[in-house]
Every structure is written in C-alpha cells, then in structure tokens.
Backbone as ProteinMPNN parsed JSONL, in Angstrom:
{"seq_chain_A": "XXXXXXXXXXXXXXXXXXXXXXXXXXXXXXXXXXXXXXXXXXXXXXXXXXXXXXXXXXXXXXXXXXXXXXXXXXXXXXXXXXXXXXXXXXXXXXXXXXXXXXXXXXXXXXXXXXXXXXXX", "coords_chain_A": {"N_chain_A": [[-24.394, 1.511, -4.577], [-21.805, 1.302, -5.609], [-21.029, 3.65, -4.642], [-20.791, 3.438, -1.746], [-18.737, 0.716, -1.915], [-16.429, 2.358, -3.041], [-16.328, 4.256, -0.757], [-15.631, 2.767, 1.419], [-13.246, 1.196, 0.901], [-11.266, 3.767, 0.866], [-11.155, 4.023, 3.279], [-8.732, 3.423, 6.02], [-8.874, 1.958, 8.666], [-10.141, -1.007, 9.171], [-12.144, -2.254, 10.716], [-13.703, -0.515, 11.448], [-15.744, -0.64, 8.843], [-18.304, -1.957, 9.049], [-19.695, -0.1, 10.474], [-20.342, 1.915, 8.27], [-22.41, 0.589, 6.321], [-24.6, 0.673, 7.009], [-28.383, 0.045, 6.619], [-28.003, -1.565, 4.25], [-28.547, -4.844, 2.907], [-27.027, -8.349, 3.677], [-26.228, -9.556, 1.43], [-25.302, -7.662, 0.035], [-23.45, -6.038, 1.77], [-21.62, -8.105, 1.678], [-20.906, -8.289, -0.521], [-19.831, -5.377, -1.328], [-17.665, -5.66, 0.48], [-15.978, -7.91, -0.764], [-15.276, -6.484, -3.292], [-14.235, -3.817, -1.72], [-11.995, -4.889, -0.627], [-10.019, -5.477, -2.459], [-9.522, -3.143, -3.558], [-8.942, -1.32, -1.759], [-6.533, -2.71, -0.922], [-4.767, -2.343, -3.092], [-5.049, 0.289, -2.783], [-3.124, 0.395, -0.658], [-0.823, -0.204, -1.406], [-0.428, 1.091, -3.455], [0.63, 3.534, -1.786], [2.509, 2.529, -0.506], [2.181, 2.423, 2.107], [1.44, -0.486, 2.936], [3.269, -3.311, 3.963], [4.498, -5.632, 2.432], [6.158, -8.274, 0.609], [7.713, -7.851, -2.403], [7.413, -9.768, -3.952], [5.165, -11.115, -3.472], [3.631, -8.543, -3.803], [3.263, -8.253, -6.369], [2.202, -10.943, -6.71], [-0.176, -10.851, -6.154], [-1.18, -8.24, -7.615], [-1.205, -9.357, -10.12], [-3.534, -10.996, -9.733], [-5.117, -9.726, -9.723], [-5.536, -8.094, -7.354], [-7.217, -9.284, -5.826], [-6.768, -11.298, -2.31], [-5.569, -14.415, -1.671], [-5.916, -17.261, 0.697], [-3.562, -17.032, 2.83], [-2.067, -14.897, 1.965], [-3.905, -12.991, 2.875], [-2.941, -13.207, 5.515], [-0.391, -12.23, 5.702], [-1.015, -9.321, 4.998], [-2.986, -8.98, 6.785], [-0.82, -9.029, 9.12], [1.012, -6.823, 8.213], [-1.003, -4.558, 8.692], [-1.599, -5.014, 11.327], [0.983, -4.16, 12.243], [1.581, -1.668, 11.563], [-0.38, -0.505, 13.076], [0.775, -0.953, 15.953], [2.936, 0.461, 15.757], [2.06, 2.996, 15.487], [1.025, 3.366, 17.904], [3.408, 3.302, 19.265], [4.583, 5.35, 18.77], [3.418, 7.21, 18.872], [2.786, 6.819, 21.563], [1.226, 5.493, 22.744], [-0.066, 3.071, 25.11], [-2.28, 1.566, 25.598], [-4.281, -0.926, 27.115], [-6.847, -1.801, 25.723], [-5.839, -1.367, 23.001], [-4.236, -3.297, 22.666], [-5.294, -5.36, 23.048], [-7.461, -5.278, 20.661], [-5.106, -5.646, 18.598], [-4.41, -8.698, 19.401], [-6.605, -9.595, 18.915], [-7.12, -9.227, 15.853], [-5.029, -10.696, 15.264], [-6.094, -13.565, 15.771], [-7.854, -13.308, 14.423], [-6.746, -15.034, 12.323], [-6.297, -13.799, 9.739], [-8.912, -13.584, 7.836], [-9.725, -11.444, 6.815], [-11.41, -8.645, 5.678], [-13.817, -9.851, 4.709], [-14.635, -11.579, 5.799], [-17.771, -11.591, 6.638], [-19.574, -12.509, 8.705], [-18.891, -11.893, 11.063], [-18.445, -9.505, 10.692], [-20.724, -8.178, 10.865], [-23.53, -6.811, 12.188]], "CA_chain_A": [[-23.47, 0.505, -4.073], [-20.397, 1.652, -5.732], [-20.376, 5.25, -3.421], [-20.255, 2.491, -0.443], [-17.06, 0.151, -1.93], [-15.541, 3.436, -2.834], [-16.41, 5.013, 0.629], [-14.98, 1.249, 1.914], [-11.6, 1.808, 0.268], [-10.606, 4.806, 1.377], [-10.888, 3.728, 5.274], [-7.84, 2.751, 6.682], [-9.787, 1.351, 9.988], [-11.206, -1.802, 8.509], [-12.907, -2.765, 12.198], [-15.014, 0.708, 11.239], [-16.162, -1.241, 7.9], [-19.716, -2.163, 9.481], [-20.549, 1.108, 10.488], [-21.09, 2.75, 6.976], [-22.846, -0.224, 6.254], [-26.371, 0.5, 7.511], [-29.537, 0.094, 5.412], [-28.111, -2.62, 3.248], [-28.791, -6.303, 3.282], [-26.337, -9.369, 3.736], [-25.555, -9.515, 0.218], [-25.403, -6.187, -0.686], [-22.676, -5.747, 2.428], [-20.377, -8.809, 1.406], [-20.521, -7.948, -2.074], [-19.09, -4.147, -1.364], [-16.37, -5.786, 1.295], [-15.272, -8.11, -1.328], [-14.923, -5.013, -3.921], [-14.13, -2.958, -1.621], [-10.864, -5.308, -0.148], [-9.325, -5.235, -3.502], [-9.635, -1.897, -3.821], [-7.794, -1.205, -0.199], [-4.739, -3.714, -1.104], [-4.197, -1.488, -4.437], [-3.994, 2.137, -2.832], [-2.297, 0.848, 0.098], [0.416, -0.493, -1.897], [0.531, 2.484, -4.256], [0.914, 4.311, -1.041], [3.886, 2.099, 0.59], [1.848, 1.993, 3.307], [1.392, -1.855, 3.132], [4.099, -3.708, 4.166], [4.503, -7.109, 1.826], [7.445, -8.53, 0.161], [7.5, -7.404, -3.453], [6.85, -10.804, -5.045], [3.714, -10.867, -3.376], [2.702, -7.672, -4.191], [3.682, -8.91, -7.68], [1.374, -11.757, -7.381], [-1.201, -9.494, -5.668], [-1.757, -7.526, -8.696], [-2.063, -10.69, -11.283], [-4.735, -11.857, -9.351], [-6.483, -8.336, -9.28], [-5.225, -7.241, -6.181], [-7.989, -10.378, -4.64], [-5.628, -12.308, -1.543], [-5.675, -15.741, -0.83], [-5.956, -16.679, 2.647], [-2.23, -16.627, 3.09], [-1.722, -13.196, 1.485], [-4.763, -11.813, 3.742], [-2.626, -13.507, 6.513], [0.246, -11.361, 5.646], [-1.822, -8.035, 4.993], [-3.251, -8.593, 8.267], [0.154, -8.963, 9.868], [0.99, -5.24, 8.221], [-1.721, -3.757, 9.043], [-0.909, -5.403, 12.805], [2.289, -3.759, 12.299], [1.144, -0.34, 11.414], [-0.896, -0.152, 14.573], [2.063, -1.274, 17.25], [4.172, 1.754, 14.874], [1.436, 4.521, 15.621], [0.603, 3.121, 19.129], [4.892, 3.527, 19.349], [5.047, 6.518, 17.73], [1.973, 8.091, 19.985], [3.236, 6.512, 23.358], [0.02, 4.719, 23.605], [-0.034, 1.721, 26.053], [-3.509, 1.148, 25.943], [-4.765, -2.43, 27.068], [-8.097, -1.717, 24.331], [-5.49, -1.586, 22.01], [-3.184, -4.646, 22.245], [-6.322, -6.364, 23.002], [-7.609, -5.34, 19.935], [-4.607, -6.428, 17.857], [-4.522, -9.706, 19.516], [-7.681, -9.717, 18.208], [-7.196, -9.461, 14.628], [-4.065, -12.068, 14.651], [-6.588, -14.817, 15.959], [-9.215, -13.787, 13.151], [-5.923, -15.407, 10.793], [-6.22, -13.103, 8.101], [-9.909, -13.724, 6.86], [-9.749, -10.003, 6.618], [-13.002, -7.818, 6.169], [-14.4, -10.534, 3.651], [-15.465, -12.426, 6.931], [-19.094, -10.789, 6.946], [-20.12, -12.858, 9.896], [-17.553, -10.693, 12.141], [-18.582, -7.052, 10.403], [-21.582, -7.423, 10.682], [-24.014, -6.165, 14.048]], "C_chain_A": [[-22.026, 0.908, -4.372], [-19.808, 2.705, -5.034], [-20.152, 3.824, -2.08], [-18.8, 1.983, -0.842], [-15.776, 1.61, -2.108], [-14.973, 4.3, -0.89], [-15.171, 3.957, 1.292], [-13.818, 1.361, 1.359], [-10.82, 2.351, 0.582], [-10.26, 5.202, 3.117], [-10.299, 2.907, 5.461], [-8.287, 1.406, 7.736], [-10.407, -0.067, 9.457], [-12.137, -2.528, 9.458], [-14.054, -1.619, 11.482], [-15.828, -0.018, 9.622], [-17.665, -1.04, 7.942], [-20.717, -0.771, 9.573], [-20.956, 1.969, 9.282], [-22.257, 1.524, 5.946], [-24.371, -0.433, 6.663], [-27.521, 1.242, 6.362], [-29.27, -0.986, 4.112], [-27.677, -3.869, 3.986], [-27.141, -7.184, 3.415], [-25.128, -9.331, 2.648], [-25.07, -9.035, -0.358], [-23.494, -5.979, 0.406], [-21.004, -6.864, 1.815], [-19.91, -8.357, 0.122], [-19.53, -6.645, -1.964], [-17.584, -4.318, -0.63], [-15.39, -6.224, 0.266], [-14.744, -7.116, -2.455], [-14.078, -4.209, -3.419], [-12.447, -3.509, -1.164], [-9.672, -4.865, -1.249], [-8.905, -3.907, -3.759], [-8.371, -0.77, -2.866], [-6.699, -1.718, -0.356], [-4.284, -2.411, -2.047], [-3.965, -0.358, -3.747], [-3.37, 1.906, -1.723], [-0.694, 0.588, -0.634], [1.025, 0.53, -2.853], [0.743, 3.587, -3.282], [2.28, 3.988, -0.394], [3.478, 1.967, 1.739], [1.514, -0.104, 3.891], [3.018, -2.592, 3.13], [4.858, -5.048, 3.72], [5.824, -7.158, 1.164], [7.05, -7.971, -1.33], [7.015, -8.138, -4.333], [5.159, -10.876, -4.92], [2.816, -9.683, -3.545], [2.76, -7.785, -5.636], [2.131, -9.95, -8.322], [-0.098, -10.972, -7.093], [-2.315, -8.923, -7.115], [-1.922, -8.675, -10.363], [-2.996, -11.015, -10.777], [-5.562, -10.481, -8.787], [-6.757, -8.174, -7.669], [-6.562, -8.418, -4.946], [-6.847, -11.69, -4.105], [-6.378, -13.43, -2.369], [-5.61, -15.693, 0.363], [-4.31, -16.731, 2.809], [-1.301, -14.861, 3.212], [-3.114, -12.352, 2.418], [-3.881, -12.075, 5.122], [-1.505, -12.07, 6.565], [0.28, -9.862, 5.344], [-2.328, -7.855, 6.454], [-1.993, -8.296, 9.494], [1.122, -7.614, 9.868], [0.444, -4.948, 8.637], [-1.592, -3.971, 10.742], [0.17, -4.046, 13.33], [2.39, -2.278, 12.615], [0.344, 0.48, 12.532], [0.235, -0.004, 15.645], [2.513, 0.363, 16.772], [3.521, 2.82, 15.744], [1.538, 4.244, 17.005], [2.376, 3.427, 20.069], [4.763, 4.712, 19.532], [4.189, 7.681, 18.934], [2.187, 8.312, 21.508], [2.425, 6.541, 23.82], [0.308, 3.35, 24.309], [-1.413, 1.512, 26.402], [-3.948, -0.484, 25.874], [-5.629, -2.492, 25.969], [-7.065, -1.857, 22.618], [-4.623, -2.988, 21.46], [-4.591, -5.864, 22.436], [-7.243, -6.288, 21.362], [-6.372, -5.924, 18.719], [-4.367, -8.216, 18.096], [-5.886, -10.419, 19.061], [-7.723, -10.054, 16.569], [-5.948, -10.626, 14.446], [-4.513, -13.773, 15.268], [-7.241, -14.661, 14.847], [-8.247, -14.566, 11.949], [-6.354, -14.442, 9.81], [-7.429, -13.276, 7.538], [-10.181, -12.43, 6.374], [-11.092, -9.341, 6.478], [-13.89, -8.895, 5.287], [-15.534, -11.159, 4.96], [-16.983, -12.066, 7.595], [-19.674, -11.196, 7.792], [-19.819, -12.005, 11.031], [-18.131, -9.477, 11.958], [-19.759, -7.057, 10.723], [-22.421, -6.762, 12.215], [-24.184, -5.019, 13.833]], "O_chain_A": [[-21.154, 0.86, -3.504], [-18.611, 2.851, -4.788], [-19.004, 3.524, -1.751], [-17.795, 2.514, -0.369], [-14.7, 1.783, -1.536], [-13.963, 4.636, -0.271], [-14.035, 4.33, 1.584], [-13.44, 2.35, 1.987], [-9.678, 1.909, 0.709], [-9.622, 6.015, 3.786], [-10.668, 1.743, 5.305], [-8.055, 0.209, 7.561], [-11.627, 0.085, 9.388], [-12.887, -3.387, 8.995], [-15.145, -1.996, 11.055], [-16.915, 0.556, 9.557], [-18.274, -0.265, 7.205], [-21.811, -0.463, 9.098], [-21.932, 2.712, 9.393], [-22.767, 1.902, 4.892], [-25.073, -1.443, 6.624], [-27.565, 2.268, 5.683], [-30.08, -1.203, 3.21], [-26.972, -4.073, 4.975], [-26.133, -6.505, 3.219], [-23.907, -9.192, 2.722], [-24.369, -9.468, -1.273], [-22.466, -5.808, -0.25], [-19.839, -6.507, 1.636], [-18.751, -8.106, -0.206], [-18.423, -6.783, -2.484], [-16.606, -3.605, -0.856], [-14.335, -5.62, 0.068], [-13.519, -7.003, -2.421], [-13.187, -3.736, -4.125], [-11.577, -2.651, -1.313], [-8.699, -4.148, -1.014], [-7.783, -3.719, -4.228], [-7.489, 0.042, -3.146], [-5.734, -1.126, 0.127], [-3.475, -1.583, -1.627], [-2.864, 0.176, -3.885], [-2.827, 2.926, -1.297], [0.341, 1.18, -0.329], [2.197, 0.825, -3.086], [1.049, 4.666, -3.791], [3.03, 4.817, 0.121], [4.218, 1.431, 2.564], [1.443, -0.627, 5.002], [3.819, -2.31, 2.239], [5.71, -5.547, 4.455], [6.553, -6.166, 1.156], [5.876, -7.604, -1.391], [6.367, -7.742, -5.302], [4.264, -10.765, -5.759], [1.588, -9.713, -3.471], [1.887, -7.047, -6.094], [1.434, -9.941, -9.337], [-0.904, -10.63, -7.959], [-3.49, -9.088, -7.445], [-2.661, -8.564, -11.341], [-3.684, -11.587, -11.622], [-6.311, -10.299, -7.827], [-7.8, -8.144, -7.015], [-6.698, -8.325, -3.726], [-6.299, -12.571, -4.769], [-7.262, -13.441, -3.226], [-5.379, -14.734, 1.1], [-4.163, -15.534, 3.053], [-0.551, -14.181, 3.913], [-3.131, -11.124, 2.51], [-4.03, -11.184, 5.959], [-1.713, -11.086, 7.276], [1.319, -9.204, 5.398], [-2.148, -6.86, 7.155], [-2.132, -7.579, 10.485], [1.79, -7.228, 10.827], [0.978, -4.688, 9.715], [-1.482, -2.935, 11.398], [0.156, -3.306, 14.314], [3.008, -1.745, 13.537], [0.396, 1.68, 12.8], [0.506, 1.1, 16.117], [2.355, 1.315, 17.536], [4.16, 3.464, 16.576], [2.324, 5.042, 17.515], [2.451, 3.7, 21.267], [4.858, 5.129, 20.686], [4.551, 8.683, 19.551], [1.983, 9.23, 22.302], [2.198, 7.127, 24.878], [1.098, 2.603, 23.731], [-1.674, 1.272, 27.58], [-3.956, -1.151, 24.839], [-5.252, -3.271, 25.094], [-7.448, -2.273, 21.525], [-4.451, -3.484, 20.347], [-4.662, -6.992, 21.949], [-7.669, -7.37, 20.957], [-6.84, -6.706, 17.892], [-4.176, -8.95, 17.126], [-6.067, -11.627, 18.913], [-8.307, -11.044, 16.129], [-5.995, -11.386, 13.479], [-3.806, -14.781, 15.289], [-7.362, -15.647, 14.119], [-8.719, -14.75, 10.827], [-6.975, -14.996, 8.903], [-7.259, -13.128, 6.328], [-10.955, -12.357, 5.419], [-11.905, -9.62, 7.359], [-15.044, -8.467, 5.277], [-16.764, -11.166, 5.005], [-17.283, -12.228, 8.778], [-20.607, -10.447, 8.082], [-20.652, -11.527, 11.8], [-18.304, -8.589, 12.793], [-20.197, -5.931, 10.962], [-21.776, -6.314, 13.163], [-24.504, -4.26, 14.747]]}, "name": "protein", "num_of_chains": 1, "seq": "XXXXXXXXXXXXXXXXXXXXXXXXXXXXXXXXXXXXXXXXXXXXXXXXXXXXXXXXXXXXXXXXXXXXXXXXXXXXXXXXXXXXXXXXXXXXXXXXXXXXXXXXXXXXXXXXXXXXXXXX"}
C-alpha cells in the first residue's frame, strides 16, 4: 500500500489517480488517495509549483498538509491554473481540454479524496 500512495504522490495528473489503482478494494483505494493527497500538497509546494497564498500554505502545513474543503477549492483552482499555463504555453486549443477543466471547477475542490469520481 505505501509503494501505491508513494506512486500517488509523485503524479502530477490527479484524473490518472484511478488507473494505478487496479487490484485494490474501496478501502484500500480511499485510504492511499487520502495519504496520498497530503503527500501531493507538500512536494508541490516545496516545488513552487502550487500556487496558494503563503498563509495558507502556512496553515496547510499545521494541519499536516490535510485541506479543508476551501483549501482543496483553492488547490484545485492552481492546479486549474497550471493547465490553461501549459495549454498557453503549448498553443493548445483543444475543446477535450477546456472541457476537462470546466470539469474539475464544478467538482468544487473535493479533490482526489472524492473516491466515488476515481473510481471505474
């Protein structure tokens, strides 16, 4: 279980979540998301790649790097952000893609925790 949250960590993609995810149960899957979320906040922020105000990455790390739904709201709204950038940056205009971020700013921020969503 811990090679999975690790594996889960280190992937940017958090839509791809599900797919390393086969052969374990329900429980087994939420348990590694929630692990594995925490885990994802911490190296994106020691990367700079996350985009949050500083207080909240402040409070972030008192509360062991686990959001609230507010603070997954505003993680999701980086990670939003970070897509448009590359999709900029690339001089993609793909409908699959804005349809996919309009996608994640209806899920509000429940972020990968939402194991109903990952799973399939």
């Amino acid at each position: 279980m811990e090679e999975l949250v690790q594996k889960l960590a280190s992937i940017d993609e958090l839509e791809t979540w599900k797919q390393y995810c086969q052969g374990y149960n329900s429980q087994e899957k939420k348990a590694a998301f929630e692990r594995a979320q925490s885990l994802w906040i911490a190296r994106k922020v020691s990367e700079n790649t996350l985009y949050l105000h500083p207080e909240v990455i402040s409070d972030l790390q008192k509360q062991n790097w686990l959001p609230n739904d507010l603070q997954k709201r505003m993680i999701w709204a980086s990670a939003c952000w970070l897509l448009v950038r590359v999709a900029i940056v690339d001089n993609v205009s793909s409908l699959s893609k804005l349809a996919y971020l309009r996608n994640m700013v209806e899920i509000g921020g429940k972020m990968s925790t939402n194991v109903k969503n990952l799973r399939s």
